[in-house]
C-alpha positions in Angstrom: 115.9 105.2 46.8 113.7 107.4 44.4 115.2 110.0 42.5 112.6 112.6 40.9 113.9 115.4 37.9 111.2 117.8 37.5 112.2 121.0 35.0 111.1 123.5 32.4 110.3 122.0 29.4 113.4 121.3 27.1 115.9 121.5 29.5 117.6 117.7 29.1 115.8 116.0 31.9 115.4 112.3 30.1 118.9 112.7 29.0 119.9 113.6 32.4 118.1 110.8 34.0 119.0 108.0 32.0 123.2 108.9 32.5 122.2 109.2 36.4 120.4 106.0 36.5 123.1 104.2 34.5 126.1 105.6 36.4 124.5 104.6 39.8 123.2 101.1 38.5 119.2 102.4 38.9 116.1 102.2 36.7 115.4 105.3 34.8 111.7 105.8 33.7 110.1 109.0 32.2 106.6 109.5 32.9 105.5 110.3 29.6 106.1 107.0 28.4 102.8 106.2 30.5 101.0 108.5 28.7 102.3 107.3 25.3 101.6 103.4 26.4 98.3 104.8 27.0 97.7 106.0 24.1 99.3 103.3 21.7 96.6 101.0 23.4 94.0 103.1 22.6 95.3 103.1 19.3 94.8 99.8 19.0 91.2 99.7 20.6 92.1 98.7 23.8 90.7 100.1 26.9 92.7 99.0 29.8 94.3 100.1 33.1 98.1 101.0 33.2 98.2 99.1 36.1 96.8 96.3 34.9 98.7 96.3 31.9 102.1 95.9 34.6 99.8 93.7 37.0 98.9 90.8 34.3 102.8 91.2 32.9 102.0 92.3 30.1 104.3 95.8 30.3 107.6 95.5 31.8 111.1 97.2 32.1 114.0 96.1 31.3 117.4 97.2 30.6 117.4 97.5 27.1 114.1 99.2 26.7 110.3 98.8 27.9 108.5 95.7 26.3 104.3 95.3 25.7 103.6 91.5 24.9 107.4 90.2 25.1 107.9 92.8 22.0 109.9 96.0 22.5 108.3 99.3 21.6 110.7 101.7 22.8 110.2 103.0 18.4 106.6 102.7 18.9 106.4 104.8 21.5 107.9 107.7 20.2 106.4 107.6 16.2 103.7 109.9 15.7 101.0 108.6 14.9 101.0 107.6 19.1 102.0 110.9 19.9 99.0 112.3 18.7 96.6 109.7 20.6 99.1 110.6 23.5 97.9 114.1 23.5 94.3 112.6 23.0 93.6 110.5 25.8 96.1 112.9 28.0 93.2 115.6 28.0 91.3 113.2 30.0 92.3 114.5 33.8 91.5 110.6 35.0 94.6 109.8 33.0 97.1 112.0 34.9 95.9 110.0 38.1 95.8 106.9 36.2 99.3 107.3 35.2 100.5 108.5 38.6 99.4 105.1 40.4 101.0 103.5 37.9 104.3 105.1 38.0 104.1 104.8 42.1 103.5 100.9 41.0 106.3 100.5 39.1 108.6 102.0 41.9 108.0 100.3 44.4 110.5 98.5 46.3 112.5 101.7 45.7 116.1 102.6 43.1 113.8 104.4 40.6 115.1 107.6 38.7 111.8 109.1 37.4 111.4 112.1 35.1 108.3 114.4 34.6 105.9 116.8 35.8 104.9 116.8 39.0 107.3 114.3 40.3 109.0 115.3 43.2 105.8 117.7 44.0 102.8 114.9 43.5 104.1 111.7 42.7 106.7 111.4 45.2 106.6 114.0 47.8 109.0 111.5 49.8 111.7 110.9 47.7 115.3 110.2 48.8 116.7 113.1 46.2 114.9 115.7 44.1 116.2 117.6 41.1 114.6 120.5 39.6 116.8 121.2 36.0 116.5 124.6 34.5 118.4 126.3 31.6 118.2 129.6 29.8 115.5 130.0 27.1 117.7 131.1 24.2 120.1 127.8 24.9 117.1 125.3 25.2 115.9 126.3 22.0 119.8 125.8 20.5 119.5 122.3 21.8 116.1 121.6 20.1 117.1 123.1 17.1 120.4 121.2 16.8 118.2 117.7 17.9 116.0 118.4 14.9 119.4 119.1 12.6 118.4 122.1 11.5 120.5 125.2 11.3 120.8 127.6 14.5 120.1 131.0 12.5 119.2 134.0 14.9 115.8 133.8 13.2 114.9 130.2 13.5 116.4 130.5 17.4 114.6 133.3 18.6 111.6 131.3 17.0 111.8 128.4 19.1 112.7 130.5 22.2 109.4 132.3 21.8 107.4 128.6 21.6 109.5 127.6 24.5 109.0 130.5 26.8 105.1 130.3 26.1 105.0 126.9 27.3 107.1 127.8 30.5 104.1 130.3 31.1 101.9 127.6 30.6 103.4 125.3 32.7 104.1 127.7 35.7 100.6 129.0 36.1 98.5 126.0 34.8 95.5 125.6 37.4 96.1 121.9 38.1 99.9 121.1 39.7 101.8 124.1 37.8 105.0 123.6 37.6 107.5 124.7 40.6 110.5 123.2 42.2 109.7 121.1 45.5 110.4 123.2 48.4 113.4 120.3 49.4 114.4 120.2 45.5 117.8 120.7 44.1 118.0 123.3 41.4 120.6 123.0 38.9 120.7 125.3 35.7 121.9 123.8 33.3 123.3 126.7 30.9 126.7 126.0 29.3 126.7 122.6 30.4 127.6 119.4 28.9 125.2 116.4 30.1 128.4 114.7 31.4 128.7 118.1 33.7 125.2 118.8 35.0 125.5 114.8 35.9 128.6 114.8 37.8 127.0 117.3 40.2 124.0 115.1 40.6 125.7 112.3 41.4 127.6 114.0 44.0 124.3 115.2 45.9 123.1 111.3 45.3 126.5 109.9 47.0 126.2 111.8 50.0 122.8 109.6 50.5 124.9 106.6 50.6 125.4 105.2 53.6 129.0 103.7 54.7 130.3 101.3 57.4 133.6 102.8 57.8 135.8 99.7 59.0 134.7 97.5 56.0 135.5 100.8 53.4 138.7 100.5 55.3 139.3 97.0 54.8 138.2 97.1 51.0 141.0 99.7 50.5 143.5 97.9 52.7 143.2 93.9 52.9 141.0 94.3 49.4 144.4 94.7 47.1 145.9 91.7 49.2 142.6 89.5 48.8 141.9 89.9 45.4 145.1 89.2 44.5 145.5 86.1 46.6 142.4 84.8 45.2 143.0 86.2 41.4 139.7 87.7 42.2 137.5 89.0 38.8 134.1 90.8 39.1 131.4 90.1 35.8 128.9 92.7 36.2 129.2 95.7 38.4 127.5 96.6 42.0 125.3 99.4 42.0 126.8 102.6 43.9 123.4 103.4 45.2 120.1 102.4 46.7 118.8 99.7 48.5 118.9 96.4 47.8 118.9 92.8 49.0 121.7 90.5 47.7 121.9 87.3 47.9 124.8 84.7 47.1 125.5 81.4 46.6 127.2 79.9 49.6 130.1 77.3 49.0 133.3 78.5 51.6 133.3 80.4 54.5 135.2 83.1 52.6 132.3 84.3 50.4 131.3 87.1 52.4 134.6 88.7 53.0 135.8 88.2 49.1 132.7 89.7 47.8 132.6 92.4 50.0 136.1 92.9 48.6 134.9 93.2 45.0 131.6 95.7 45.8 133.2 99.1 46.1 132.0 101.7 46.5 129.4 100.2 48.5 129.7 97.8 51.8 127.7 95.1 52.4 126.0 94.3 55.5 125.6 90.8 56.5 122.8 88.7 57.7 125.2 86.0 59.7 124.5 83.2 61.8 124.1 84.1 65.7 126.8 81.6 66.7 129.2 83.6 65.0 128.1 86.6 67.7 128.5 84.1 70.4 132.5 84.8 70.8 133.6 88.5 72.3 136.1 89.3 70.3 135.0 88.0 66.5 131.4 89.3 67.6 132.4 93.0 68.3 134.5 93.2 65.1 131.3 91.2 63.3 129.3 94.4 64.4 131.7 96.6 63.8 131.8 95.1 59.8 127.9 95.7 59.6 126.7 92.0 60.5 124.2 91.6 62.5 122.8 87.9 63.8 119.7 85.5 62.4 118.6 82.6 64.0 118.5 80.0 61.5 116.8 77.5 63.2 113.1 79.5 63.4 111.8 82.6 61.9 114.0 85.3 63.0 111.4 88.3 63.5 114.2 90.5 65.1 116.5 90.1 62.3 114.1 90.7 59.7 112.6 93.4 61.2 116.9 94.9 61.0 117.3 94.1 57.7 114.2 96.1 56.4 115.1 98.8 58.8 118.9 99.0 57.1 117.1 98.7 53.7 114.7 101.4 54.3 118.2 103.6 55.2 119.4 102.7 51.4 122.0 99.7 52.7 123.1 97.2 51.0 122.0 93.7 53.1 123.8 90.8 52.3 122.4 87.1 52.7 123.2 83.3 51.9 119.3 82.1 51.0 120.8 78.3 51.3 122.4 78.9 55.1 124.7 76.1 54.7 127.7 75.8 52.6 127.7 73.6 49.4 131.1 72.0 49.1 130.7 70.7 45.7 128.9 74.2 44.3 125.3 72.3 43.9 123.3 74.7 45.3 121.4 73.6 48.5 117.5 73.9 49.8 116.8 77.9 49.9 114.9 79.4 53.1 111.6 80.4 51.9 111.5 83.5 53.7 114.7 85.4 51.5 111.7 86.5 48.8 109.9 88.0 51.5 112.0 90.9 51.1 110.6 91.5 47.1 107.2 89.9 47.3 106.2 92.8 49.9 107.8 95.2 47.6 110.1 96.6 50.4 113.5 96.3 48.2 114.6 95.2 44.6 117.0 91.6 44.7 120.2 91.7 43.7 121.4 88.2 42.4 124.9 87.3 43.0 127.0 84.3 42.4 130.5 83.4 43.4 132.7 80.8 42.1 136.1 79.0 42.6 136.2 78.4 46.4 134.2 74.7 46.0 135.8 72.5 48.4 136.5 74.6 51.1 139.6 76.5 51.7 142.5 74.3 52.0 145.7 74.8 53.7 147.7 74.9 50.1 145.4 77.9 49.6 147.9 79.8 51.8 150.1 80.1 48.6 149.0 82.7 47.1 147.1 82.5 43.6 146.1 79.1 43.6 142.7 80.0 43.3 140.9 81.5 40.6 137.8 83.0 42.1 135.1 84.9 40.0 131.9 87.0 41.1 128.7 87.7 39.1 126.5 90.5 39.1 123.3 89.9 37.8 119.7 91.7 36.4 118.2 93.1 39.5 114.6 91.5 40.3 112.7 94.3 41.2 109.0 94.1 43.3 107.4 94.8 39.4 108.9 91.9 37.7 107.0 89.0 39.9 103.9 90.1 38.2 101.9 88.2 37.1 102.5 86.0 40.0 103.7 87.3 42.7 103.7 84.9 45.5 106.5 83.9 47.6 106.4 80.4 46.2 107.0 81.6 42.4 109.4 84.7 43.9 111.5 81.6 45.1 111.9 79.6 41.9 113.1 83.1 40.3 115.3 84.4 42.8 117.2 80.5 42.4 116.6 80.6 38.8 118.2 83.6 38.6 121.3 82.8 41.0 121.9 79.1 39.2 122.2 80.8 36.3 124.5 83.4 37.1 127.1 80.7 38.9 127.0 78.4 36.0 127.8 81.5 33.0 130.9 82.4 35.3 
């Protein structure tokens, strides 16, 4: 899922974009960072490619902040001293396209909230939801006025409402991509809103991109109270409520599945399950009707691969054991090679999952109820961008298990 906020200048986009991101468990990115990155490296006498920069691993995203050489430079970014060789090497127009590719780079595999100009016009024509944020003149120059602490006097107001309008003209009838809402873009005006406001009604219009399989919802709602207690089931982490992804889970019971589907509201997961499952009428329908769908696990499955990406490219959650067979004691088991597929191609982000307190099997003293303690994990999402500088399946492997070991042995 890409999410694109285009707006007039001043209107709260980055702020707006970062709460989005965070409330729906997404990256948030804002394109001018690019040109910033861009210009702190010239600053430092280095002429090299945005891409390559995120190609060799030198510039990644993470949670906290973005990071150039393993350092973070979130502060760096915004001093002025790279502001001003921002607005230098920006007045280059091989930059704009520069930056573009880069930005469509760092997206790929999809849950990216992006802020900036041009985005859901140029960049991303095809995005899942676009957001065009406007305000009043008179109260975007309040908020910058109160951002720089200074005090909102008539005269100092109506002086930064004059700056402000003249760069709306600017914008709006600039030769190269002025500035307009996409034709399928949401428009939201922002005057006499509180960020927490303007967000709730974004999130709404994101959520009604989410797709649902109606008898597990049910289930989560119903048996999910039951289950969870049962089990004293606790989540670490949190699923995200939108986007696709691919999750995949350490398998030690035949319960997994059901329990962590239990804990992943407000989403449902779909299942990649083994084909002799399917083979029995009545578990079979019901399998379907949960959002499974078969895999041979004896070959290469083309047909079920060829599912999964088309339920990914629909924003679903797909859900897969990498190991196939359970692992009684919790050690974690040979992984089929072909689960980083998925990231290497850059057609979804991973999301790592680990569940614990079900090693042994079920027994039949687990029908009293609570004496199991069973935890999930949520874990860092491994997007298509974070392979680099190697991405191959091979290395994918190695960090998709790296990332899932770790997980089950912090719970």
């Amino acid at each position: 899922m890409i999410i694109t906020i285009d707006g007039v200048a001043g209107s709260g986009k980055s702020t707006l974009g970062r709460m989005l991101a965070d409330r729906l468990g997404l990256t948030f990115f804002s394109s001018g960072l690019l040109y910033r990155l861009k210009g702190l490296m010239a600053s430092r006498g280095e002429n090299i490619a945005l891409e390559d920069l995120v190609k060799k691993g030198r510039f990644r995203i993470k949670k906290d902040g973005v990071y150039l050489d393993g350092e973070k430079i979130d502060d760096v970014l915004q001093s002025e001293e790279v502001g001003k060789w921002a607005a230098k090497v920006a007045k280059d127009p091989s930059v704009r396209d520069e930056v573009n590719a880069t930005l469509k780079l760092l997206a790929e595999g999809g849950n990216f909230v992006v802020d900036g100009r041009d985005m859901g016009t140029v960049v991303f024509p095809n995005a899942k939801v676009k957001f065009y944020i406007d305000a009043d003149v008179m109260e975007r120059a309040r908020r910058r006025v109160l951002q720089l602490g200074l005090e909102p006097t008539e005269e100092i107001l109506r002086e930064f409402a004059e700056k402000i309008a003249a760069r709306d003209r600017a914008d709006k009838e600039r030769e190269i991509a002025p500035l307009k809402p996409a034709d399928d873009a949401i428009i939201i005006d922002t005057t006499g809103m509180t960020p927490e406001e303007a967000v709730d009604i974004m999130e709404k219009h994101v959520m009604k991109h989410v797709p649902r399989v109606p008898l597990q919802a049910f289930a989560q709602k119903t048996i999910g109270p039951i289950l969870r207690g049962w089990f004293r089931m606790s989540l670490h982490g949190r699923f995200p409520k939108a986007g696709r992804w691919l999750m995949i889970f350490n398998h030690i019971s035949g319960w997994d599945p059901p329990l962590i589907a239990m804990v992943s509201m407000p989403r449902q997961i779909e299942y990649m399950a083994k084909k002799e499952l399917f083979q029995y009428p009545i578990l079979g329908s019901l399998l379907y009707k949960l959002g499974a769908f078969p895999v041979d696990r004896e070959g290469k499955d083309v047909r079920a691969v060829r599912e999964a990406i088309r339920r990914l490219r629909q924003e679903r959650i797909v859900g897969l054991a990498p190991e196939a067979h359970r692992s009684y004691d919790g050690k974690m088991l040979p992984w089929y090679p072909g689960v980083s597929y998925f990231v290497v191609k850059g057609i979804t982000p991973v999301l790592p999952v680990a569940i614990k307190g079900l090693e042994g099997g079920v027994k039949w003293r687990d029908i009293i109820p609570g004496m199991r303690k069973v935890k999930v994990g949520v874990g860092e999402p491994v997007y298509p961008r974070d392979l680099y500088p190697h991405r191959d399946m091979e290395s994918a492997l190695e960090l998709l298990k790296e990332r899932v070991q770790m997980l089950y042995d912090s719970l």
